[in-house]
FIDREN-974436 format. One record per atom (N, C-alpha, C): x, y, z; residue in one letter. Coordinates in steps of 0.1 Angstrom, whole numbers, plus 5000, padded with zeros to 4 digits. Layout:
BEGIN
XYZa ...
This chain:
BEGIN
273440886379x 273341026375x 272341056364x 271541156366x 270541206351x 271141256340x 270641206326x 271441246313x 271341386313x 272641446313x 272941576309x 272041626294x 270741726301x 269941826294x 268741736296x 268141656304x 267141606306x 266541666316x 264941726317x 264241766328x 263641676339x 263641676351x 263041596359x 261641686364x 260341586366x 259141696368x 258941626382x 259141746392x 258941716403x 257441796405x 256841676417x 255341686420x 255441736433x 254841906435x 255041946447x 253841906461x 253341946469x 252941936480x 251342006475x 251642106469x 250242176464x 250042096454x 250742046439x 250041986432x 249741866438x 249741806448x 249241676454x 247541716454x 247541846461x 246641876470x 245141906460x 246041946447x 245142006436x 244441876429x 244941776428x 244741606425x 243541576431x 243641586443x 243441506455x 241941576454x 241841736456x 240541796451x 239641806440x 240341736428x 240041726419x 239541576417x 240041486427x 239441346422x 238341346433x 237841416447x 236841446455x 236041466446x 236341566439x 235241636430x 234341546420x 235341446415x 234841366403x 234041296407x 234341246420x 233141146426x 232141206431x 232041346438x 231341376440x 230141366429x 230341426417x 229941446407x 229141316400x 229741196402x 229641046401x 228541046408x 228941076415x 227441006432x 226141106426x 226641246427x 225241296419x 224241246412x 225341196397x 224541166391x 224240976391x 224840946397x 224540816400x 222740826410x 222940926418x 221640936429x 220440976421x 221041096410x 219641136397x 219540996395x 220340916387x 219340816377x 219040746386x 218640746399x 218340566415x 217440646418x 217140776417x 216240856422x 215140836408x 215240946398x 214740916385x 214240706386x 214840656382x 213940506385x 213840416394x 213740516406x 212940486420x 211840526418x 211540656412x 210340686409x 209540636398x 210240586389x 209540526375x 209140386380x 209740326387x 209340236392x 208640236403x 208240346417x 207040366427x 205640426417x 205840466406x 204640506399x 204340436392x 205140286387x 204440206382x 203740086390x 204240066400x 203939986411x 203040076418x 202540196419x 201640256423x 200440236413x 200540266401x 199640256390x 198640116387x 200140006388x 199639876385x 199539836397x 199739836407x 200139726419x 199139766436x 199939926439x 199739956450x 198239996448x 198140116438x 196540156437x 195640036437x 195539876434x 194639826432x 194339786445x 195539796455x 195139746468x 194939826476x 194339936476x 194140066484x 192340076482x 192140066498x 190540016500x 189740126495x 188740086486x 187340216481x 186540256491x 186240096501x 185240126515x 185539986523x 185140026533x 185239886542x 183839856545x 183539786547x 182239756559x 182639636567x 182139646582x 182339556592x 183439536594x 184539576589x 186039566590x 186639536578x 185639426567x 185939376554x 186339496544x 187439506540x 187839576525x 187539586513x 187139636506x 186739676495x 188039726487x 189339636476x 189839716473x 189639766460x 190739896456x 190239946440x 190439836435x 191339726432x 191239626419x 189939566418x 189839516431x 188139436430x 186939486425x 187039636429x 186039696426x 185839726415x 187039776409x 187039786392x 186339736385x 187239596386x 186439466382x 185439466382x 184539496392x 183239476392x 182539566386x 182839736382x 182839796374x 182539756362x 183739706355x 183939656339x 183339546341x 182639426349x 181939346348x 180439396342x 179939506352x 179039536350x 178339606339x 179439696332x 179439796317x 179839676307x 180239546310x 180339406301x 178739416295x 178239366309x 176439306310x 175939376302x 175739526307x 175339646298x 175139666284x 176639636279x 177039636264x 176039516261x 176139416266x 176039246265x 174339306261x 173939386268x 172739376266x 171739436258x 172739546258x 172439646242x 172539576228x 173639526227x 173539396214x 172639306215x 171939246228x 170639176225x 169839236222x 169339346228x 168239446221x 168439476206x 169239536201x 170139566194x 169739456179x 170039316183x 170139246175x 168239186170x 167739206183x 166639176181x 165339276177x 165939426175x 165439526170x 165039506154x 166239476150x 166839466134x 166339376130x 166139266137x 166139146128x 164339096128x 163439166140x 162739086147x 161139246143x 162039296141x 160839456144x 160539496154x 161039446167x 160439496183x 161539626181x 160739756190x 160939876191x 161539866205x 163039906209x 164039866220x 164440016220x 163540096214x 164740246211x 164840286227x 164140286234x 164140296247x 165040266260x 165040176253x 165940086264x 167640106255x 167440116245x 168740106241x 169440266241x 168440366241x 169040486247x 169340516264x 168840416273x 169040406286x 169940356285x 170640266281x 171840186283x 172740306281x 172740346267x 173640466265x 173840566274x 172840606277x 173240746290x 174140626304x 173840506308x 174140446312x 175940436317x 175740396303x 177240376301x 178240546304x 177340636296x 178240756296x 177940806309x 177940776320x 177840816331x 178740726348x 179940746343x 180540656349x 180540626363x 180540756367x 179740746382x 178740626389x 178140686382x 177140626386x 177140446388x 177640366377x 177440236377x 179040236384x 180140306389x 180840256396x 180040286412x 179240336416x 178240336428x 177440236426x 177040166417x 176440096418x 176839946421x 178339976419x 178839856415x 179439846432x 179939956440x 180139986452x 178939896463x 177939956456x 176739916464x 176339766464x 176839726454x 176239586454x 177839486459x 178839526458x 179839456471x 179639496485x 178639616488x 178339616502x 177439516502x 176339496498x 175239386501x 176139266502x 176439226493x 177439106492x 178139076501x 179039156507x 179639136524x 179139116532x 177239236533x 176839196541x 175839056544x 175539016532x 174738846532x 175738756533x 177038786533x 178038676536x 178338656546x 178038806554x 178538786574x 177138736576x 175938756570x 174638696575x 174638546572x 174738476559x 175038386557x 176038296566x 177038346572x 177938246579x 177438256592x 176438346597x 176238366608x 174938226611x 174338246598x 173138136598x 173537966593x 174837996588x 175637816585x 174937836572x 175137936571x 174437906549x 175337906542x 176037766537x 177337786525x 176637796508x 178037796499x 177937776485x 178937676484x 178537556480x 179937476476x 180337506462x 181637436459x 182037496447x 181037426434x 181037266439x 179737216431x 178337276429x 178237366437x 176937426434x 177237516426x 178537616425x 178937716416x 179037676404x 179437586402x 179337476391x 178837426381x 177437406389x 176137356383x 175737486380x 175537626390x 175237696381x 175237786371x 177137726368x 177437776355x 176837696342x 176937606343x 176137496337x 174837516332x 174137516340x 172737576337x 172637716330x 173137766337x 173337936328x 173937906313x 174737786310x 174837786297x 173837666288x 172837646290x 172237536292x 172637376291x 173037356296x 173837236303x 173237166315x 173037046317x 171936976324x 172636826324x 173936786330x 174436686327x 173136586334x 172336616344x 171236496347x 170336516341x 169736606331x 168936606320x 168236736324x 167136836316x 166836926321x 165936896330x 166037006341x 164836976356x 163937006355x 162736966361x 161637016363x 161537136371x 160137216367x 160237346373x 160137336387x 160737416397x 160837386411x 159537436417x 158837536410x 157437636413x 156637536408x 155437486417x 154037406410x 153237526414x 152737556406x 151437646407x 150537636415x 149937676426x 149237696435x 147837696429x 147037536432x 146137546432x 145337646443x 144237746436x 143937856442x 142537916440x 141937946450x 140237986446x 139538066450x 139038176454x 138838286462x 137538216472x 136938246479x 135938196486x 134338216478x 133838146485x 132238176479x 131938266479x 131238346474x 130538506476x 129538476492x 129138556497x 128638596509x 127038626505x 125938586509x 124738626501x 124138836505x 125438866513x 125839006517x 126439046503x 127538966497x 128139046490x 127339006480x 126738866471x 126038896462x 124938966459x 124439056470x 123839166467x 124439306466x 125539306475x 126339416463x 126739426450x 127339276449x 128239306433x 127439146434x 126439146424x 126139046419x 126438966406x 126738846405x 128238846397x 127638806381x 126138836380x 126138846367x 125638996360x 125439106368x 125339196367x 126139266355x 125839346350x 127539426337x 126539576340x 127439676342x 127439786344x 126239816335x 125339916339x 124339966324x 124740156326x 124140226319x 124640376310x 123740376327x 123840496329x 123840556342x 122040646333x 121240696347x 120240706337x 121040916333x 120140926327x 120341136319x 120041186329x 119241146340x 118641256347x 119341286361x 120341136358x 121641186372x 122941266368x 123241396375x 124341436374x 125341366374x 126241336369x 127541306373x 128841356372x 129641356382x 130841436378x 131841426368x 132341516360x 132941506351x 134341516349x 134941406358x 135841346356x 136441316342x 137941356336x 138141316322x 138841206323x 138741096317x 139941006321x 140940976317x 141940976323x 143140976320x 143940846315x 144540856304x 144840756296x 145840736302x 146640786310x 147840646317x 147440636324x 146640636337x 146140536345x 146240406338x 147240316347x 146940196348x 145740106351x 145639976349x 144439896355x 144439916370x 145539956377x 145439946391x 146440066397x 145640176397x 146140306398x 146440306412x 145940226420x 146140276436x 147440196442x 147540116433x 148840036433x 150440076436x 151040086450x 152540156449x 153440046446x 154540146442x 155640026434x 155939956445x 156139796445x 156639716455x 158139796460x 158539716471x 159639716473x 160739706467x 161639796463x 162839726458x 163539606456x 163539516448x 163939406451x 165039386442x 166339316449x 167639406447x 167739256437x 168639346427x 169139366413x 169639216413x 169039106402x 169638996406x 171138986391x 172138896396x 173038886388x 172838856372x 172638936362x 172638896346x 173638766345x 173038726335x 173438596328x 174638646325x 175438546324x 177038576314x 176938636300x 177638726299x 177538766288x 177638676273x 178238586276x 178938506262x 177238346262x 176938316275x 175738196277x 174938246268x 174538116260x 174438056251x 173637906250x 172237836247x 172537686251x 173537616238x 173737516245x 174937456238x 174537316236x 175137246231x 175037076234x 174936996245x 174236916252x 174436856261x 175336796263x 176636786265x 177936686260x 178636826272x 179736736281x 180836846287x 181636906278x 181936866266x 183436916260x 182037046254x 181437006249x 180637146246x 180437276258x 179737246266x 179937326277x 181737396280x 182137306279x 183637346285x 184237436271x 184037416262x 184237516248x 183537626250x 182237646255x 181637756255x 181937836268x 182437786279x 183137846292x 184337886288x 185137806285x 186337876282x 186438016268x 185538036263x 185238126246x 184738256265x 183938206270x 183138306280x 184438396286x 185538296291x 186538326298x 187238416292x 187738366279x 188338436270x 187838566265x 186438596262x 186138736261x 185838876274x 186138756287x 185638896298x 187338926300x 188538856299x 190038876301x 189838986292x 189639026279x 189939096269x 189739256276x 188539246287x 188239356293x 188839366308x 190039256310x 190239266322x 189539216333x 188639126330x 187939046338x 188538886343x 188838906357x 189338746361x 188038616367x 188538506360x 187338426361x 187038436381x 187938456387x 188038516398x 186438556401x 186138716398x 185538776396x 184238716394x 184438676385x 183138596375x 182238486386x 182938426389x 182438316396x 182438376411x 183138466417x 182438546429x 181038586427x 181238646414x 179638716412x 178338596416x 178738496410x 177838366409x 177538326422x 178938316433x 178638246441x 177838356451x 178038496450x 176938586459x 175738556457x 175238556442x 173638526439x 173738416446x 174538276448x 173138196451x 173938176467x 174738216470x 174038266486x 172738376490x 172538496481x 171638576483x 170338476482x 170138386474x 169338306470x 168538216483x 169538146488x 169538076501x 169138136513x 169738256512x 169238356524x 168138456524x 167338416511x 165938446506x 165238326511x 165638236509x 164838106513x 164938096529x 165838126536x 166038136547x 165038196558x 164838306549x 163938436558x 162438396552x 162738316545x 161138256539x 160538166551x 161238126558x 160638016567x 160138126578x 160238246579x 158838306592x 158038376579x 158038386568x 157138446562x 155338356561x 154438376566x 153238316569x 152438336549x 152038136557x 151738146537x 150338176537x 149338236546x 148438326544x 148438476549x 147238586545x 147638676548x 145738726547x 145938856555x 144638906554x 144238966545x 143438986535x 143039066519x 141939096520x 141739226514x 140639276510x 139939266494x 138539306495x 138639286481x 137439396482x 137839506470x 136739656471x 137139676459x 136439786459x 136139846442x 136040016446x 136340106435x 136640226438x 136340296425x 136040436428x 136140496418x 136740626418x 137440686409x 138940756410x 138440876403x 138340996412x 138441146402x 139441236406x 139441346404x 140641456400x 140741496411x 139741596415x 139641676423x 138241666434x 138841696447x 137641716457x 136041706455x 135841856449x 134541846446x 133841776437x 134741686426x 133841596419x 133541466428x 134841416438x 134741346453x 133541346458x 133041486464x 132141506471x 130741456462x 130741516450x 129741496441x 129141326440x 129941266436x 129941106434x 129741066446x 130341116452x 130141036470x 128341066473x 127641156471x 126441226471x 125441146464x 126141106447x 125141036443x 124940906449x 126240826450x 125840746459x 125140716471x 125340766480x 124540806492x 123240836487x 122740866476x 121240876467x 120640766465x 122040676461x 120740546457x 121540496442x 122640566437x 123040546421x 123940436424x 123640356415x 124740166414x 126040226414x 127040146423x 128340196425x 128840156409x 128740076405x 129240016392x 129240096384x 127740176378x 127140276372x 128340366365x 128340386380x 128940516380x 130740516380x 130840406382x 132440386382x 132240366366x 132140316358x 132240316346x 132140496339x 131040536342x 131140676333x 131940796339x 132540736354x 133340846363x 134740846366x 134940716367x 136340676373x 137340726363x 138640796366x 139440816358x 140640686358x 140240616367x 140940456361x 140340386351x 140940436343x 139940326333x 140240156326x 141340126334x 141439966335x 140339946342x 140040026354x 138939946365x 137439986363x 137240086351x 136140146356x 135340076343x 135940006335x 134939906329x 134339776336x 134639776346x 134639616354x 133839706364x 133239806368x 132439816378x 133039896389x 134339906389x 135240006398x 136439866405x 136139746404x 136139626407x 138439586409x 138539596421x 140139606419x 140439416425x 139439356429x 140139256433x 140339246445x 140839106447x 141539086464x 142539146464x 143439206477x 144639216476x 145039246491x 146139226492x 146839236505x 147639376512x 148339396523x 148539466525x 149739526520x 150339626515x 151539666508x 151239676491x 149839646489x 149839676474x 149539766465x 148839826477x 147840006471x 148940116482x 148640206476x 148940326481x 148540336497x 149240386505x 149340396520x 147740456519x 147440546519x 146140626523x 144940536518x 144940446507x 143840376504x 143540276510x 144940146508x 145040086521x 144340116532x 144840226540x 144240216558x 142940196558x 142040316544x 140740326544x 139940196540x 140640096530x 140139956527x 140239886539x 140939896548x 141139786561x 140539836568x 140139966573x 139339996583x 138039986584x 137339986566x 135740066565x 134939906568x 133839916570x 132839796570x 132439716557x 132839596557x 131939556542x 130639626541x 130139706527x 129439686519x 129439856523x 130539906529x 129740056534x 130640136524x 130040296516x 131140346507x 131740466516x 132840416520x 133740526525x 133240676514x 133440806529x 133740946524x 135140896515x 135441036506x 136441036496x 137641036506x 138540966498x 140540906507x 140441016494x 141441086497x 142941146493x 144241086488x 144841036478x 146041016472x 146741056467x 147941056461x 148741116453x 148141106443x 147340966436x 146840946422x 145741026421x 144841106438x 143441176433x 143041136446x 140941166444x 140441126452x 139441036452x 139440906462x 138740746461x 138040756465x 136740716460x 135440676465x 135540466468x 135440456479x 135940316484x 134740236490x 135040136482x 133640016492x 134539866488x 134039796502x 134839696506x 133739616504x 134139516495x 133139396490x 133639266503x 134839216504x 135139156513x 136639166520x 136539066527x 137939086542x 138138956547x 139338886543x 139138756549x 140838676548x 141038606553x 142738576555x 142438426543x 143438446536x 143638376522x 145038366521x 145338196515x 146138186510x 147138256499x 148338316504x 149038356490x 149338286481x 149138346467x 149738216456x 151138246456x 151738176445x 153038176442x 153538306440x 153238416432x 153438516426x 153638636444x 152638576449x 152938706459x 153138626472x 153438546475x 154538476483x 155838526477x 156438476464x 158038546459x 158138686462x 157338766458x 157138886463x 157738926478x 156738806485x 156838876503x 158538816504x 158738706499x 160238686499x 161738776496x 161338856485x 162338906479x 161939056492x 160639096497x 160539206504x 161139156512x 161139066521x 161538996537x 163639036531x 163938986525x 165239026518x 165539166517x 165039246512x 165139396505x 164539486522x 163939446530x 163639516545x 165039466554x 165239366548x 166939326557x 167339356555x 168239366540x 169039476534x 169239606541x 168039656538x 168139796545x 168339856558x 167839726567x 168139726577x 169939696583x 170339586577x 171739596578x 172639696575x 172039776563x 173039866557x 172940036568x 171940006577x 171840116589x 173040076599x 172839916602x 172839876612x 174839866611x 175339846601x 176639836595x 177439966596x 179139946596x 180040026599x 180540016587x 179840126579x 180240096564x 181140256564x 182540226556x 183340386553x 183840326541x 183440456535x 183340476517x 184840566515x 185540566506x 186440656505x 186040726491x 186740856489x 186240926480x 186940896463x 188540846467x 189140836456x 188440706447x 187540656450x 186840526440x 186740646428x 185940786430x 185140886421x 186240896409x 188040906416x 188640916407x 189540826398x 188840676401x 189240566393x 188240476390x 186940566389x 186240466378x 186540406362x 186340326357x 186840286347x 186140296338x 186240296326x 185140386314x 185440266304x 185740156305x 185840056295x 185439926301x 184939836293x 184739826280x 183639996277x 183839946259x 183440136255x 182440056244x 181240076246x 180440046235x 179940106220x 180339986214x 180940016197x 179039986192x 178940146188x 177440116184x 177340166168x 177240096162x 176840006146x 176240116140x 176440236133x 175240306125x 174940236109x 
């Protein structure tokens, strides 16, 4: 029996029910916020793994199927704004200390750098070439062993464990042909220009002080950009532990900028594949070529053209008159006199007129961007290339492939590279 005046608390049917909706609730409430914070660092953790992880593996461009992703590219990025910096402190250092005037180059760098765009395009462009000499390269059995990458880190730091090499280029014994007893009455080779007489008009050409010595001259081909030295190379001791102190110091300063030796030694091994597959395309390049060799004389406008062209056809020494007419004035002390040269070295319009005209005859006035040429072809004859423009036809036979592959290729660019170019390293400039 219950103690007389004690209450019993009976739990009804409803207050069950009131419990029962009340501890739904709590969990409900649990789960909520259990889902905010799994939600909350789901995301803190997909945007960091987006940031650090996913973004680097999300392709800039493909070509041929091959990927381009953002980390690599970066990299190659900040490799290249390394060099840059790297190279502004050589100028830089050798301004100050030496008196050479770099103000030029060292304000290029600067717009350089502050232009981010641009060297991450550039830096785009040169892992397209790279892919594509590497599908060319394996297509032709042209490797890089790692020993070769090796040696030419080595060398790049001056390091020569078999001692230093001899130069690989011997200089081309070389000699133009005998004169022609045709041409030694054109340009007779001890002749020197004399004053023209008073009583001949001549046109009054002013000459223009940036004319080059070889005004009719177009810029070669592009010849693509070869890999800078390491930033930190240096010569060193002949001894490995030396070299291997100064690689590892090399190593250690491109990490600081987020550079993997990775990277580093990719770059290396593309140059000297590009290298190989320069030499490659060297074997149909023919080691003679056809050249001309004429002399010209350069004015402004038309009717001083017509005028010069007139006196000549009179009877006045072409030489004469290239000296007190020619607005080239590298050439117009030598007689108008440009030399042998081959095809691709003058301006399209002068060219055709030098290959086409007759020895000893003075072409009517050619038309160029630099003006208008009065042209005479001294001689025409197939001649050895030297060294200097053999490398030339090499690096062009290279730089015409290039361009040709980069038509010929299934290259897709994406746009987001534009919005992760990288702005560092940040060049610390000394006032």
């Amino acid at each position: 029996m219950a103690k007389q005046g004690s209450t019993q608390k009976v739990i009804t049917k409803k207050h069950m029910a009131r419990l029962e909706r009340e501890r739904r609730q709590t969990r409900l409430i649990i789960g909520i916020a259990i889902a905010g914070v799994v939600t909350v660092v789901g995301l803190l953790v997909y945007g960091y793994l987006d940031l650090n992880v996913l973004q680097f593996r999300e392709p800039v461009a493909e070509v041929n199927g091959v990927t381009v992703t953002t980390g690599e590219w970066q990299e190659r990025v900040r490799y290249q704004r390394a060099i840059l910096i790297n190279y502004y402190n050589q100028y830089s250092f050798i301004q100050q200390n030496y008196g050479f005037d770099y103000s030029q180059q060292l304000q290029q760098i600067q717009v350089m750098l502050q232009v981010p765009d641009t060297i991450g395009q550039q830096a785009l462009d040169q892992l397209t070439d790279e892919i594509l000499i590497r599908q060319e390269a394996e297509k032709r059995g042209i490797t890089v062993s790692e020993d070769e990458v090796a040696k030419a880190f080595q060398e790049s730091f001056g390091f020569f464990p078999g001692g230093t090499p001899s130069p690989t280029v011997t200089p081309t014994e070389f000699s133009y042909p005998t004169l022609t007893g045709q041409q030694l009455t054109l340009y007779p080779p001890t002749s020197t220009p004399t004053e023209v007489l008073t009583s001949t008009p001549a046109p009054t050409g002013t000459p223009d002080a940036s004319a080059s010595s070889t005004p009719t001259a177009t810029t070669a081909p592009a010849t693509p950009t070869p890999v800078p030295e390491l930033a930190t190379a240096s010569p060193t001791p002949y001894t490995l532990e030396g070299f291997q102190t100064e690689y590892e110091k090399m190593l250690e300063n491109y990490k600081t900028y987020n550079i993997s030796e990775e990277t580093i030694r990719s770059v290396n091994e593309a140059q000297l594949l590009r290298e190989k597959l320069t030499d490659d395309f060297a074997k149909d390049i023919p080691q003679k070529e056809e050249q001309v060799w004429a002399r010209h004389i350069l004015v402004e406008t038309e009717p001083e053209a017509k005028a010069a062209y007139d006196l000549l056809q009179n009877g006045v020494d072409f030489a004469q008159l290239a000296q007190t007419t020619s607005k080239d004035t590298g050439t117009a002390a030598n007689g108008g006199d440009l030399g042998w040269f081959g095809k691709g070295r003058m301006v399209t319009e002068f060219e055709e007129a030098a290959y086409s005209q007759k020895i000893g005859e003075i072409g009517k006035p050619v038309k160029s961007s630099l003006g208008y040429h009065i042209i005479q072809v001294l001689g025409r004859q197939e001649l050895p290339l030297d060294d200097t423009q053999y490398e030339q036809k090499k690096q062009t036979a290279l730089s015409d492939w290039l361009t040709a592959a980069r038509e010929e290729a299934t290259v897709t660019t994406f746009d987001i590279w534009k919005e992760r170019v990288p702005t560092e390293p940040v060049l610390q400039v000394q006032q």
